[in-house]
Gaussian input, Z-matrix of N, CA and C with variables (Angstrom, degrees):
# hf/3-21g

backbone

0 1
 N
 C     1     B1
 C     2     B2     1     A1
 N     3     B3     2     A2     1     D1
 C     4     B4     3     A3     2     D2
 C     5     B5     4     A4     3     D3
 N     6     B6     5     A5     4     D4
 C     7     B7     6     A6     5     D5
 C     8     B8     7     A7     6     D6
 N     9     B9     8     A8     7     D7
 C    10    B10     9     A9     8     D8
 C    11    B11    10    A10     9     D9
 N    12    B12    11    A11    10    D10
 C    13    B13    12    A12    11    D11
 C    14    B14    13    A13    12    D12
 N    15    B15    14    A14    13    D13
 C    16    B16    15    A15    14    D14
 C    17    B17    16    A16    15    D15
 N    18    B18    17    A17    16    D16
 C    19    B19    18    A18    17    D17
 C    20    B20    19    A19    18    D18
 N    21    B21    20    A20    19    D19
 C    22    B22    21    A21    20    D20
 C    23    B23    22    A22    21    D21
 N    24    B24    23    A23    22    D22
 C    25    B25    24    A24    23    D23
 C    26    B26    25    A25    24    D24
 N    27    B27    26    A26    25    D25
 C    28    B28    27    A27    26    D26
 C    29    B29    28    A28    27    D27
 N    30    B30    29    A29    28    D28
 C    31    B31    30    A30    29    D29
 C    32    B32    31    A31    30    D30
 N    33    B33    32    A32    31    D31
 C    34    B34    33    A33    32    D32
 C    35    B35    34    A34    33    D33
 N    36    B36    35    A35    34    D34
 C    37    B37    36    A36    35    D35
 C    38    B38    37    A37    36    D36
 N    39    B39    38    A38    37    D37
 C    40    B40    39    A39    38    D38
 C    41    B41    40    A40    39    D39
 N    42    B42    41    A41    40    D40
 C    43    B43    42    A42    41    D41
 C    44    B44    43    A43    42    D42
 N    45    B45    44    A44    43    D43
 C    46    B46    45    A45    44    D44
 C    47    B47    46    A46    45    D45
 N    48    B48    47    A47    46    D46
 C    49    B49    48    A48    47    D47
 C    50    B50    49    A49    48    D48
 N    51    B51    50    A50    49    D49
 C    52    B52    51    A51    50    D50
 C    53    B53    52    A52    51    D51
 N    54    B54    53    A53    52    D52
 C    55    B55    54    A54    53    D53
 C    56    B56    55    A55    54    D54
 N    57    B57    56    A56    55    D55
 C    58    B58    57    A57    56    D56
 C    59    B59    58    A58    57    D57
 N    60    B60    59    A59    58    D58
 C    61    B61    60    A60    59    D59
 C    62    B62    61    A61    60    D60
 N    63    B63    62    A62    61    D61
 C    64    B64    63    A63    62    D62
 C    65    B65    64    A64    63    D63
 N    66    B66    65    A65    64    D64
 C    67    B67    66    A66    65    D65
 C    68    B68    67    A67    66    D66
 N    69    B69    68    A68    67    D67
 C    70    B70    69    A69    68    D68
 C    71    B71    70    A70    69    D69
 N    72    B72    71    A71    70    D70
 C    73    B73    72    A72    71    D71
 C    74    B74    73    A73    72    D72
 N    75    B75    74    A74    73    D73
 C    76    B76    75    A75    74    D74
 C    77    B77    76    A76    75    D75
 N    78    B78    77    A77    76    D76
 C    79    B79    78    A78    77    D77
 C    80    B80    79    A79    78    D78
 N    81    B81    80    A80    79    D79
 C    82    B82    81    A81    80    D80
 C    83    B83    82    A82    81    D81
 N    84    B84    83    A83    82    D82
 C    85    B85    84    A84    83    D83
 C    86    B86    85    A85    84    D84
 N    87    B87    86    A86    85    D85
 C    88    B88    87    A87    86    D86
 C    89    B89    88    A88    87    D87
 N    90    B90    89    A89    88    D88
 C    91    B91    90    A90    89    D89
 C    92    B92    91    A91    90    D90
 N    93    B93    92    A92    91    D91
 C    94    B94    93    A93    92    D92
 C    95    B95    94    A94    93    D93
 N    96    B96    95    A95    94    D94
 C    97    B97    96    A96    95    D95
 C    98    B98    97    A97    96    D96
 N    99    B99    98    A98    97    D97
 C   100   B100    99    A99    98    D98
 C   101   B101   100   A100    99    D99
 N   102   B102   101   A101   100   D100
 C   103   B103   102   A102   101   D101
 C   104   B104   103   A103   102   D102
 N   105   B105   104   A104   103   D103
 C   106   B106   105   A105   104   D104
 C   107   B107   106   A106   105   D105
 N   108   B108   107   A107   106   D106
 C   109   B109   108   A108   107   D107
 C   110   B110   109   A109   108   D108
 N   111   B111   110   A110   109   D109
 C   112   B112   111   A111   110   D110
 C   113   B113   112   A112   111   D111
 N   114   B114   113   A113   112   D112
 C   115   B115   114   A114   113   D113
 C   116   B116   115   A115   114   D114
 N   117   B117   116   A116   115   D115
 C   118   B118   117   A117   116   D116
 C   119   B119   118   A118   117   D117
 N   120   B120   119   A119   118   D118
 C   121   B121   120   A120   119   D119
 C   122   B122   121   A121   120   D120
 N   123   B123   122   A122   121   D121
 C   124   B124   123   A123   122   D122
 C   125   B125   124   A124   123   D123
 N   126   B126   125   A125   124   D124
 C   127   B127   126   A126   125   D125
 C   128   B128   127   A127   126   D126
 N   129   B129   128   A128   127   D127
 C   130   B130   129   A129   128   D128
 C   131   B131   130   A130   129   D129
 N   132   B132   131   A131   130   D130
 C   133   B133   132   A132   131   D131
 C   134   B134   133   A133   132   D132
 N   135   B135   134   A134   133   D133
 C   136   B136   135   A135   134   D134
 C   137   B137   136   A136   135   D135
 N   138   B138   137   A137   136   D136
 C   139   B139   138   A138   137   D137
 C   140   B140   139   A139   138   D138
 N   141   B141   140   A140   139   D139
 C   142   B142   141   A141   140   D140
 C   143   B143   142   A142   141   D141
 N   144   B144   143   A143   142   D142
 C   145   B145   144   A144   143   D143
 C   146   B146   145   A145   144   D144
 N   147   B147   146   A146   145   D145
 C   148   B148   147   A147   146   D146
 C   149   B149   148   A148   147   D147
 N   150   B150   149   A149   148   D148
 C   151   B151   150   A150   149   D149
 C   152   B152   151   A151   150   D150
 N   153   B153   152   A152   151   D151
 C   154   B154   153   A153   152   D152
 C   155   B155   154   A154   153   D153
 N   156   B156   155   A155   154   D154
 C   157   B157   156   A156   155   D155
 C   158   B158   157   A157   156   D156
 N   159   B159   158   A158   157   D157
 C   160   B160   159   A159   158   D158
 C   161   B161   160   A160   159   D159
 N   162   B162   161   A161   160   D160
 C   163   B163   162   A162   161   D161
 C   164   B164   163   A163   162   D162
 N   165   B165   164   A164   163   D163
 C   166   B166   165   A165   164   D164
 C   167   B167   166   A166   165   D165
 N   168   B168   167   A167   166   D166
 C   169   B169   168   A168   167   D167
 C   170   B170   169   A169   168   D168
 N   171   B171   170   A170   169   D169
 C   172   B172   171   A171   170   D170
 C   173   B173   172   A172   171   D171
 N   174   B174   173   A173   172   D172
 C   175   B175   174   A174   173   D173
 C   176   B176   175   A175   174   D174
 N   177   B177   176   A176   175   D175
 C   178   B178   177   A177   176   D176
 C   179   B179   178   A178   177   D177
 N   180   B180   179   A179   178   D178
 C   181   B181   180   A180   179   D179
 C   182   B182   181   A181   180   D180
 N   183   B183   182   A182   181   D181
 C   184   B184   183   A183   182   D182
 C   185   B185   184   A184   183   D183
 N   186   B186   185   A185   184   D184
 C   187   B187   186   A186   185   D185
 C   188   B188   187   A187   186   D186
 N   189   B189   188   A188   187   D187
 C   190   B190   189   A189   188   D188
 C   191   B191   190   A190   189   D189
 N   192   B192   191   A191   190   D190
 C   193   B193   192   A192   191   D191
 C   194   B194   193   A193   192   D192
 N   195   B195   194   A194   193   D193
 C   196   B196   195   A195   194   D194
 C   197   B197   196   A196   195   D195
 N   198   B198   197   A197   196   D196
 C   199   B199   198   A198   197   D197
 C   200   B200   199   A199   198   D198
 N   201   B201   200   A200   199   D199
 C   202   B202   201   A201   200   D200
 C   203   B203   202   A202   201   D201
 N   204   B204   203   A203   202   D202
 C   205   B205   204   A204   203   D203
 C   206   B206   205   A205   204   D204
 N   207   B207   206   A206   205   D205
 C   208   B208   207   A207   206   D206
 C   209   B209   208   A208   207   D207
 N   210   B210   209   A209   208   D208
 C   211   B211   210   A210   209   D209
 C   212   B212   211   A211   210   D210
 N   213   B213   212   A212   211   D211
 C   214   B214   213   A213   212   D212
 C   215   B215   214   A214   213   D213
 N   216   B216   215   A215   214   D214
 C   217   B217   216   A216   215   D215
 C   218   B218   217   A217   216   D216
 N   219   B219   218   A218   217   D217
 C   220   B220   219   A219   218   D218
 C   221   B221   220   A220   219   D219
 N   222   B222   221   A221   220   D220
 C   223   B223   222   A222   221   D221
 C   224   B224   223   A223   222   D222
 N   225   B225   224   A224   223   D223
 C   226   B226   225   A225   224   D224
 C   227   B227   226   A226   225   D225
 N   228   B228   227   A227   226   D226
 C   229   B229   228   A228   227   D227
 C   230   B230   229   A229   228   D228
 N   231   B231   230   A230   229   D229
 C   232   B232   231   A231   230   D230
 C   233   B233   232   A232   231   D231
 N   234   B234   233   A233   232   D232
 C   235   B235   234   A234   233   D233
 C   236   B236   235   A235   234   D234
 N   237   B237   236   A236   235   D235
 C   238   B238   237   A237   236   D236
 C   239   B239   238   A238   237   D237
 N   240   B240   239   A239   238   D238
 C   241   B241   240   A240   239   D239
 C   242   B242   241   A241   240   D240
 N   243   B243   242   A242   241   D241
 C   244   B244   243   A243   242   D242
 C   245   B245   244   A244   243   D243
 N   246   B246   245   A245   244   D244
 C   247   B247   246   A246   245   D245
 C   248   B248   247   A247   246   D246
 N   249   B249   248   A248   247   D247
 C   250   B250   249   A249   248   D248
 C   251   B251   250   A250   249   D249

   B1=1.4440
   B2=1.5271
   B3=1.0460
   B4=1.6988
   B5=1.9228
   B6=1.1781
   B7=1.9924
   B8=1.2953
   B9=1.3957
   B10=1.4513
   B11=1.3717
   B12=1.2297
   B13=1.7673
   B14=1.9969
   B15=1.0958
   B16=1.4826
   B17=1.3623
   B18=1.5052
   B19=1.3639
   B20=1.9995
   B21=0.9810
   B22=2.0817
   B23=1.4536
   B24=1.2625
   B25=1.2862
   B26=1.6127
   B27=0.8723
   B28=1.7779
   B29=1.1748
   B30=1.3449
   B31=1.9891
   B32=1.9275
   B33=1.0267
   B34=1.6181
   B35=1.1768
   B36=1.5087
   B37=1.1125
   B38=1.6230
   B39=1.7052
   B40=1.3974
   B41=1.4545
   B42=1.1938
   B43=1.8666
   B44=1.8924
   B45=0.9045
   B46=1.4593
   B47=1.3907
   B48=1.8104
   B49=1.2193
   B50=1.4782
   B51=1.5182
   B52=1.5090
   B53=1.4844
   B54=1.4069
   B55=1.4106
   B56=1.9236
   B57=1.3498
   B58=1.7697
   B59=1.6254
   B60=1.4893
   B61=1.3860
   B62=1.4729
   B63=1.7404
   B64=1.2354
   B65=1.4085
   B66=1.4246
   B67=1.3210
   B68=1.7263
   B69=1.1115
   B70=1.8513
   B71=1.4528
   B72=1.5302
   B73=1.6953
   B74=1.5126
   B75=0.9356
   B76=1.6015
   B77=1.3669
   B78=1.5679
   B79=1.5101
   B80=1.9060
   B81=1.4217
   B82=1.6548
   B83=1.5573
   B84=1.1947
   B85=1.7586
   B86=1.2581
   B87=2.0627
   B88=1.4292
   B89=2.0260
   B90=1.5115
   B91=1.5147
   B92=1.4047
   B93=1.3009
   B94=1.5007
   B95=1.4246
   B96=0.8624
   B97=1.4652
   B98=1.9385
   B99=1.2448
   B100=1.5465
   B101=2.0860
   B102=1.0660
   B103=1.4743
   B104=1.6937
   B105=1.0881
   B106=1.7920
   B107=1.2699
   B108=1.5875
   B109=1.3915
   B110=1.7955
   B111=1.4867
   B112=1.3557
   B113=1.7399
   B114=1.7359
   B115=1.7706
   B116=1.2182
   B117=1.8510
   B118=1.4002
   B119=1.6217
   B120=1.5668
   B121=1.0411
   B122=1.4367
   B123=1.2631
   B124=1.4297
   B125=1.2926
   B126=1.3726
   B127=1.5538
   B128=1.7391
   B129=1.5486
   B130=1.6769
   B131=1.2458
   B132=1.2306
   B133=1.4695
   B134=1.4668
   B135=0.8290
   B136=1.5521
   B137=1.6323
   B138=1.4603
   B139=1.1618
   B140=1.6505
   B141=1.4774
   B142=1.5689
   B143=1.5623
   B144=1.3957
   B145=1.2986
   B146=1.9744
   B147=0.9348
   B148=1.8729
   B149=1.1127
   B150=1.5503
   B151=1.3778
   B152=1.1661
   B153=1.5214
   B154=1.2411
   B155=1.5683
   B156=1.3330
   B157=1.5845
   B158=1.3263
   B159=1.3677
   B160=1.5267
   B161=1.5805
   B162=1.0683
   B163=1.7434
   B164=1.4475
   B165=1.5823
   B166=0.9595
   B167=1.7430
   B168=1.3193
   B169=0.9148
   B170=1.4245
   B171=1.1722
   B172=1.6423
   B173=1.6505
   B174=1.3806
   B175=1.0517
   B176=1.6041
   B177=1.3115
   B178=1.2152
   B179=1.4273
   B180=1.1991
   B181=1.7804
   B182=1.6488
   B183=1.3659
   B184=1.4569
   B185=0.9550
   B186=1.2782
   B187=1.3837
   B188=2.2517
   B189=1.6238
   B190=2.0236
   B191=1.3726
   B192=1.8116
   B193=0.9885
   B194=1.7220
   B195=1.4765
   B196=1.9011
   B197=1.2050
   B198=1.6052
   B199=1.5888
   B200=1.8463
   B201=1.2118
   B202=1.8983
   B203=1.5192
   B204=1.1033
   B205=1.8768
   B206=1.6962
   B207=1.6243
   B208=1.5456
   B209=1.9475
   B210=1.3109
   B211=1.7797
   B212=1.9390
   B213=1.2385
   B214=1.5681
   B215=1.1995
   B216=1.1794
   B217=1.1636
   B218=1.5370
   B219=1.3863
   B220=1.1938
   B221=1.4268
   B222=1.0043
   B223=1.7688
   B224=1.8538
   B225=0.8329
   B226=1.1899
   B227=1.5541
   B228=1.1540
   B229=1.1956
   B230=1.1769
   B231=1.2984
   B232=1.6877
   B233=1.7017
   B234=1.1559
   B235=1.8375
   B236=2.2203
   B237=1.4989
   B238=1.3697
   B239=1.9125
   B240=1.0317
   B241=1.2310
   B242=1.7789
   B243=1.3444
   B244=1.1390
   B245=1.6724
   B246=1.2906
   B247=1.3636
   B248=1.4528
   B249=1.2397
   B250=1.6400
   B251=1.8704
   A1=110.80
   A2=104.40
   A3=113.65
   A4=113.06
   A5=99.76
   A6=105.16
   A7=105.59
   A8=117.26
   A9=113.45
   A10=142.29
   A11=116.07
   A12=118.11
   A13=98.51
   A14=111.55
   A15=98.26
   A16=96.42
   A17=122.13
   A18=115.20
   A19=140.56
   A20=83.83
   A21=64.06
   A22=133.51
   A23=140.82
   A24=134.38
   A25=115.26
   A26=118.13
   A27=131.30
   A28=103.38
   A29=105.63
   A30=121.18
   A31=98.59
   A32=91.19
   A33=103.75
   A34=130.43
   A35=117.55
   A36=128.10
   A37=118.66
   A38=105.25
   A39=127.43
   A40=116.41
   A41=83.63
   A42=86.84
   A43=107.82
   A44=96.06
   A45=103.72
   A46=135.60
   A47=104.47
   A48=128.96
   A49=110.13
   A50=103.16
   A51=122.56
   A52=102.34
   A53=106.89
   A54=128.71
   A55=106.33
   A56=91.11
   A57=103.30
   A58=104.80
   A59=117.09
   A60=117.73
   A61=129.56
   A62=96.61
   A63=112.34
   A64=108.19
   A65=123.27
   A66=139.42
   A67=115.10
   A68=105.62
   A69=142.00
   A70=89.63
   A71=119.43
   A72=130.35
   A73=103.69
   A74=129.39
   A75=133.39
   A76=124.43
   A77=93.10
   A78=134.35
   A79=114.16
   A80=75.67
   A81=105.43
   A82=105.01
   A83=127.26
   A84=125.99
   A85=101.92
   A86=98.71
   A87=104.86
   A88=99.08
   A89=108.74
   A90=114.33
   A91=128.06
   A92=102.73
   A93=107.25
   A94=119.59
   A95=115.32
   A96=128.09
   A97=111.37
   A98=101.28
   A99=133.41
   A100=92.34
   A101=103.36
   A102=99.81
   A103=125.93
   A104=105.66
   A105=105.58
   A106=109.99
   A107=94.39
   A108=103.65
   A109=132.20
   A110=101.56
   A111=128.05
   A112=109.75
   A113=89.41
   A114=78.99
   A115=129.66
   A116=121.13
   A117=113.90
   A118=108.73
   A119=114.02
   A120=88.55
   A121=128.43
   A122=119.67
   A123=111.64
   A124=107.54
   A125=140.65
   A126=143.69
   A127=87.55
   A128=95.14
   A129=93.51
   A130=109.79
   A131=141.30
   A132=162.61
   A133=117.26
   A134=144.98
   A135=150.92
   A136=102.98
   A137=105.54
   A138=107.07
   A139=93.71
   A140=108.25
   A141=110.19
   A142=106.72
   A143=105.33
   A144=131.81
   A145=94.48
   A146=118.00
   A147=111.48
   A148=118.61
   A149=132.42
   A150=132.62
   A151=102.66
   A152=116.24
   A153=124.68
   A154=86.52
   A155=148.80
   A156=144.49
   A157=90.06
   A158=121.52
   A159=117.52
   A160=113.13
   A161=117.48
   A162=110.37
   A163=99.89
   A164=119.43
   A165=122.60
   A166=119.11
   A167=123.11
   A168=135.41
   A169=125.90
   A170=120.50
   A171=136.34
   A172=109.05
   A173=102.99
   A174=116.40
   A175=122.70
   A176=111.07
   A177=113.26
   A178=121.90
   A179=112.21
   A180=124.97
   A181=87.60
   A182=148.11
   A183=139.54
   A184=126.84
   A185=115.39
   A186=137.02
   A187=101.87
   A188=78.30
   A189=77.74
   A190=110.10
   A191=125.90
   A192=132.07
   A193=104.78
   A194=109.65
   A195=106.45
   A196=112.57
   A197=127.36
   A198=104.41
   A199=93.86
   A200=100.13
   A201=97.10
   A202=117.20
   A203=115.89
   A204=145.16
   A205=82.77
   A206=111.36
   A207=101.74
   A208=103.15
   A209=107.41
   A210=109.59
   A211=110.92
   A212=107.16
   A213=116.39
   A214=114.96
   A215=136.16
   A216=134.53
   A217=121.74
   A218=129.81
   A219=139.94
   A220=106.74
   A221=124.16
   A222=125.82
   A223=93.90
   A224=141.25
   A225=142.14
   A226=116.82
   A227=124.32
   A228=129.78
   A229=145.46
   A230=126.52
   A231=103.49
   A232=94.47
   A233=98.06
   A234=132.62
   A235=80.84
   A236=98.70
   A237=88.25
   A238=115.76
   A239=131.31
   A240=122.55
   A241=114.00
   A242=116.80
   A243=144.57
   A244=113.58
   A245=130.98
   A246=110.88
   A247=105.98
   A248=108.80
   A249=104.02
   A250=90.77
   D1=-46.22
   D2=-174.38
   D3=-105.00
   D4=127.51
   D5=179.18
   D6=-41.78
   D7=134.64
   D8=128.61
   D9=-20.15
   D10=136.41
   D11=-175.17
   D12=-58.98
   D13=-26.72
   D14=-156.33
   D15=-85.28
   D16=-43.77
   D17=164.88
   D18=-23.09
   D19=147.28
   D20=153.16
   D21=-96.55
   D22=163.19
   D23=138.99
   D24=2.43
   D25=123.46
   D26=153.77
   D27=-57.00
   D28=150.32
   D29=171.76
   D30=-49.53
   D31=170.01
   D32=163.20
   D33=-71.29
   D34=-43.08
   D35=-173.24
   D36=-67.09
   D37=-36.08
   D38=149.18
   D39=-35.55
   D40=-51.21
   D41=-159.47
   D42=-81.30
   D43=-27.38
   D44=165.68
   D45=-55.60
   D46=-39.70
   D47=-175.82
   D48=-82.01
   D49=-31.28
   D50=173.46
   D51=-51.44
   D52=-71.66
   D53=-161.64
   D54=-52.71
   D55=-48.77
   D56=-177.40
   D57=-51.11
   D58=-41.78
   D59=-168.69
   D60=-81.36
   D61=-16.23
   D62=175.54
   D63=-83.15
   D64=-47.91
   D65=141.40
   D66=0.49
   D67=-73.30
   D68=178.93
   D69=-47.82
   D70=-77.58
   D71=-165.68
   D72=-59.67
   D73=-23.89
   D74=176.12
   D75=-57.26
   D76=-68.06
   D77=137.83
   D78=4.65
   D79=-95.61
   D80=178.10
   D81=-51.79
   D82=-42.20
   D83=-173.66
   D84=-54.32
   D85=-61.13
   D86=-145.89
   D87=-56.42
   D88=-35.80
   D89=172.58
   D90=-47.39
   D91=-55.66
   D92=158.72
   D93=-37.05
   D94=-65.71
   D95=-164.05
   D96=-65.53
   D97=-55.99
   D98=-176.99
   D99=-58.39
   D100=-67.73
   D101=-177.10
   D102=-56.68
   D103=-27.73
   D104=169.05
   D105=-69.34
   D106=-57.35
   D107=-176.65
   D108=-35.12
   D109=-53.82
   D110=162.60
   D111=-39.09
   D112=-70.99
   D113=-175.93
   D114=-73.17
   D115=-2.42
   D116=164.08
   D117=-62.85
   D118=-49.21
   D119=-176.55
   D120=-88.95
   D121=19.50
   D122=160.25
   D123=-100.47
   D124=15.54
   D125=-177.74
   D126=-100.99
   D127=-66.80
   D128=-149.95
   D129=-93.20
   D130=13.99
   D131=157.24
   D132=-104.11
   D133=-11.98
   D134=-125.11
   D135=-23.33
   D136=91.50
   D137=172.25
   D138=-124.15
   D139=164.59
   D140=179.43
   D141=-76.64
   D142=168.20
   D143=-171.09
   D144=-54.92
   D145=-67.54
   D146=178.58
   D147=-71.19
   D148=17.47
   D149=152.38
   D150=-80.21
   D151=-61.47
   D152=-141.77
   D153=-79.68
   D154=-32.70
   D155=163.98
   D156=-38.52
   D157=-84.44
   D158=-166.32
   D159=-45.49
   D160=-72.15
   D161=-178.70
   D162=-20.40
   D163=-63.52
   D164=-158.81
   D165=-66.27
   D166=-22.26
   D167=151.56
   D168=-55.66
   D169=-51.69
   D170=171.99
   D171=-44.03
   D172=-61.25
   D173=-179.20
   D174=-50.91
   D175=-50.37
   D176=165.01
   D177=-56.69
   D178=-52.86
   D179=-172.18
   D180=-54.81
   D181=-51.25
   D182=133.74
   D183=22.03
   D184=-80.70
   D185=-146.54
   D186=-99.04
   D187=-25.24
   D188=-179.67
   D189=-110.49
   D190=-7.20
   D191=-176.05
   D192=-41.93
   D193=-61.95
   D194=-173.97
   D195=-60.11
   D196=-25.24
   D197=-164.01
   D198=-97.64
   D199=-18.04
   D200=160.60
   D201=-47.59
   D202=-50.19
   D203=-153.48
   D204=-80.82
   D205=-59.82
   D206=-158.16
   D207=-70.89
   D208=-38.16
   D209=-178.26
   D210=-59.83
   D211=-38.09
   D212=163.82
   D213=-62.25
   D214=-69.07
   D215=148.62
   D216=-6.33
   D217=-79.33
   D218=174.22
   D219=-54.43
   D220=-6.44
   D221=175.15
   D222=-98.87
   D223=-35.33
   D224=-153.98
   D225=-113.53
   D226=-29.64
   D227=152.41
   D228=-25.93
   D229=113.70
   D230=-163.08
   D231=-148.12
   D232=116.54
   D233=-133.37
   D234=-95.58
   D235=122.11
   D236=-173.18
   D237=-79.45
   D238=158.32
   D239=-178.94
   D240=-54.94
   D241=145.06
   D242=162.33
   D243=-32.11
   D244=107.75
   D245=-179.73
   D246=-113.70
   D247=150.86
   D248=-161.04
   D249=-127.13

């Protein structure tokens, strides 16, 4: 799917179409996922359709809050010199 290091860059137009589709598959997951989710909890909770988005939102921000914290972190870090 993806060039070789020794190669060059793909055209743009390539890379665009690339980008759009990965875009698309992202897309489609987060839906998958997001849409069950939703109607369990408006089935088996009976909460309305923008609760159960939010729960469902909450929940996630949850579940990715630490590896958010740890990737920020590693951007921000500033590792003191070596003492010998």
């Amino acid at each position: 799917m993806y060039e070789p290091k020794p190669h060059p860059p793909i055209p743009r137009r390539r890379f665009v179409r690339r980008l759009l589709l990965h875009i698309a598959a992202a897309l489609a997951l987060f839906l998958v996922s997001l849409l069950p989710g939703m109607a369990g909890y408006a089935y088996f909770e009976h909460l309305p359709w923008r609760d159960a988005f939010l729960v469902f939102l909450v929940g996630a921000g949850l579940i990715f809050a630490p590896v958010v914290h740890r990737v920020m972190h590693k951007f921000h870090w500033e590792q003191e010199p070596q003492r010998r």
